[in-house]
C-alpha positions in Angstrom: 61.6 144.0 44.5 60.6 147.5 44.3 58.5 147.2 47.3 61.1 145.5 49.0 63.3 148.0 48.3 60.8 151.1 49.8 60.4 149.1 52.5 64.0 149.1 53.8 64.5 152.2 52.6 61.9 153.2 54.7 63.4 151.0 58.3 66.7 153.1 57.0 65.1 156.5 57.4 63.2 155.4 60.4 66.4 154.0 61.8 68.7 157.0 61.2 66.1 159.5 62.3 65.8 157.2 65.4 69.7 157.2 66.1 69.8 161.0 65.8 67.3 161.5 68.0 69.0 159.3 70.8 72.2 161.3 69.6 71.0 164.5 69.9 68.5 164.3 72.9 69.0 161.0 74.5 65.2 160.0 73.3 64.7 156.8 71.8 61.9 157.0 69.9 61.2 153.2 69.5 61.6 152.2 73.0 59.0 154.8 73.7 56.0 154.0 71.1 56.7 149.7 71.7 58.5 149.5 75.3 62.1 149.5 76.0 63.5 146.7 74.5 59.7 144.9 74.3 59.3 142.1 71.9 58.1 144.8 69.3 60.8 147.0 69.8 63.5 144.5 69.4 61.3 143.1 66.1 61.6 147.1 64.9 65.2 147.1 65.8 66.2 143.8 63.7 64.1 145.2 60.7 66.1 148.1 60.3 69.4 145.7 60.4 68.3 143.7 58.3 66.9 146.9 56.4 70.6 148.5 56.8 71.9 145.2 55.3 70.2 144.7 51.8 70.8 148.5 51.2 74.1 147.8 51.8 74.6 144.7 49.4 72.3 146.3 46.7 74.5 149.6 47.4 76.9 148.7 44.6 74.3 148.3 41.8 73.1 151.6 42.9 76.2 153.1 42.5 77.2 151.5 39.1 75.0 153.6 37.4 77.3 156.5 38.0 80.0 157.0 35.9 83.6 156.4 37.4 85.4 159.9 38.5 88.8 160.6 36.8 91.3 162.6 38.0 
């Protein structure tokens, strides 16, 4: 699981810096290494989803390791 774990962190990172870039500058830097919306690109695209959602539903045993804040 660890390496599936480095691996979507990794589509994450790649994904975020990818959205800031097409935030920031209007470059997309996906459709320009694999083709705009190519077969590659769109494979690239749904691994970072799918990335995006097991961080997400792991999320929660990340967090439980911190202890709860009181006020």
């Amino acid at each position: 699981m660890r390496t599936l774990d480095a691996v979507a962190l990794t589509l994450l990172i790649v994904g975020g810096l990818n959205w800031g870039l097409v935030g920031a500058f209007q470059f997309d830097l996906v459709a320009t290494l694999f083709g705009e919306m190519s077969m590659l690109s769109r494979v690239v695209y749904i691994l970072v989803g799918l990335s995006a959602v097991l961080v997400a539903a792991r999320a929660r045993s990340f967090l439980s390791f911190a202890p709860a804040a009181r006020i």
